[in-house]
C-alpha positions in Angstrom: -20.7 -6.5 14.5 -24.2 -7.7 14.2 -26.1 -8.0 17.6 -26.0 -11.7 17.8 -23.0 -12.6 16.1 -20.0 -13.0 18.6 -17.2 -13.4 16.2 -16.1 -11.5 12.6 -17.2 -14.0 10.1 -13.7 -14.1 8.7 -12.4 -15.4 11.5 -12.8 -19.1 11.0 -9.0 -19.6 9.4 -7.8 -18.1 12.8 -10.3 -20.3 14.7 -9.4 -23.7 13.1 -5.4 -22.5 13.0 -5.7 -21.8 16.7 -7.5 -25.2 17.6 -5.1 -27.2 15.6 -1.7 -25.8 16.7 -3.0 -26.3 20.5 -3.1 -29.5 19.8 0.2 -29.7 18.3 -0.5 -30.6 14.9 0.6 -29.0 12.0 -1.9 -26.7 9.7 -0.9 -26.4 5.9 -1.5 -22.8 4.1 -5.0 -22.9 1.8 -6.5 -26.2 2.4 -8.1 -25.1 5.5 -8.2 -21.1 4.7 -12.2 -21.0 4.3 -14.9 -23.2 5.7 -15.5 -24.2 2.4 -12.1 -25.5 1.4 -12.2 -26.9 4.9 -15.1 -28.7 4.0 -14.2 -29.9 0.7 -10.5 -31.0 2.2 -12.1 -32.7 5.4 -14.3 -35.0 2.8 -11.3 -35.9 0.9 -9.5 -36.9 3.8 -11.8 -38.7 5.4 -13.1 -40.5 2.1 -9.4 -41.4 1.1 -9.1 -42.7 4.9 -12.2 -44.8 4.7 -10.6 -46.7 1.7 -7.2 -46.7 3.1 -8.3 -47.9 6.6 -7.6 -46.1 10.0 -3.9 -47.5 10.4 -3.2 -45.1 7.3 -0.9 -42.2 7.4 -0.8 -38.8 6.4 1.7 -39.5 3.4 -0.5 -42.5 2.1 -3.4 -40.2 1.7 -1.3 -37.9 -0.1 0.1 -40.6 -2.2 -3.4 -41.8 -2.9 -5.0 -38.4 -4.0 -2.6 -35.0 -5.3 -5.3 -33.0 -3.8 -3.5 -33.3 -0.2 0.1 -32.9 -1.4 0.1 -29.8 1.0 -0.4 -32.2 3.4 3.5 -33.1 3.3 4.3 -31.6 6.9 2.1 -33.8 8.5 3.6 -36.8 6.2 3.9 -38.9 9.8 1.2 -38.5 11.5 -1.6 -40.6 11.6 -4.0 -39.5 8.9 -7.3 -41.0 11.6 -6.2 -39.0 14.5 -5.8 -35.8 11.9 -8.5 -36.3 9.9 -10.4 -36.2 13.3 -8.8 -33.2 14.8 -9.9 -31.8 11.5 -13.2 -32.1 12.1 -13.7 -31.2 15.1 -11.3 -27.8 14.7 -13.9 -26.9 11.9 -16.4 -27.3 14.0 -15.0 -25.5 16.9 -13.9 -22.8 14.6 -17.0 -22.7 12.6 -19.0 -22.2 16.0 -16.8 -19.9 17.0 -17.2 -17.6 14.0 -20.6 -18.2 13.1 -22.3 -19.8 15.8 -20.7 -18.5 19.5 -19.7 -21.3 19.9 -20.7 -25.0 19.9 -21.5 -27.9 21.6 -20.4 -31.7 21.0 -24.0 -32.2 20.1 -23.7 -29.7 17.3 -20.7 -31.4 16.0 -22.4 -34.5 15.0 -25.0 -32.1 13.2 -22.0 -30.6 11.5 -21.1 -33.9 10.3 -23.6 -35.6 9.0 -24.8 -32.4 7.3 -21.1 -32.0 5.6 -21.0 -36.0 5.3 -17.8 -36.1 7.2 -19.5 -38.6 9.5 -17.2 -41.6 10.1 -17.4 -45.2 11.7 -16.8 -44.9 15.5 -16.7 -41.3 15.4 -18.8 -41.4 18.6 -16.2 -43.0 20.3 -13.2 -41.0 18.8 -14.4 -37.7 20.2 -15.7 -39.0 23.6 -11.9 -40.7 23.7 -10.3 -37.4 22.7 -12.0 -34.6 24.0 -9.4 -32.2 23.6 -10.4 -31.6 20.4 -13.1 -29.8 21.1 -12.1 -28.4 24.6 -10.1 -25.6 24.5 -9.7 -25.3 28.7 -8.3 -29.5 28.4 -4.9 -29.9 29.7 -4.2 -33.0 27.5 -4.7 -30.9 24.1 -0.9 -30.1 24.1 -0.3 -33.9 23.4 -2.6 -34.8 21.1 -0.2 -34.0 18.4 2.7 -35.9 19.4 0.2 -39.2 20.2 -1.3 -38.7 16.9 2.4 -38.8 15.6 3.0 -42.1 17.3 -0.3 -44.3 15.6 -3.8 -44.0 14.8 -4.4 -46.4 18.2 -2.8 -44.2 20.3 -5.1 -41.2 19.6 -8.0 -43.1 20.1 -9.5 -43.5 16.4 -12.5 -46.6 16.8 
């Protein structure tokens, strides 16, 4: 391990697995195996969201791109509050892997350099902290209120 490198680099899968299952969502095998199909999944998502509209759910974004069809166990769930989760679990993982971390500020950087920046994502994350906060005793139900609607979890 180099000196200033807290984490193996290929731990990012493990990272963004670990965030997302303590939030009680569900993490389909190869979309999110690499911060690069991470990336290219997350813009999908949230691109196919922005023309679908937050209300959307997991299974219309599948049925409106074949690229998420991996997607199917989170059919359900509100595709706002999972494309968000998404997010923010790459960023926690990808700052936990290559950056020791991260802060909400460097989220937003993350973003809008990856173009996954959406309309009231402010808001989402300061609503739903969780996300990001691994030591947040709500995180355990962020899943199940994401399974109710895309209101429930927040999404602007």
């Amino acid at each position: 391990m180099k000196k200033n490198q807290c984490y193996a680099s290929g731990d990012f899968n493990k990272y963004f697995t670990e965030n997302m299952k303590q939030l009680g969502l569900p993490v389909p095998s190869t979309l999110f195996d690499t911060y690069q199909t991470a990336i290219a999944t997350a813009t999908t998502m949230a691109g196919t969201l922005a023309t679908l509209g937050k209300g959307a759910t997991i299974a219309e974004l599948i049925g409106a791109t074949v690229a998420l069809e991996k997607l199917a166990v989170a059919a359900s769930i509100s595709a706002a509050a999972y494309t968000g989760a998404v997010i923010g679990s790459i960023a926690v993982a990808s700052g936990r892997s290559l950056g020791c971390g991260s802060r909400i500020s460097d989220l937003f950087v993350f973003m809008r350099q990856n173009n996954l920046d959406f309309k009231g994502s402010s808001e989402f994350y300061a609503k739903n902290p969780q996300i990001l906060d691994s030591r947040n005793l709500s995180r355990v139900s962020y899943g199940a209120r994401a399974n109710v609607s895309a209101l429930s979890a927040g999404y602007a």
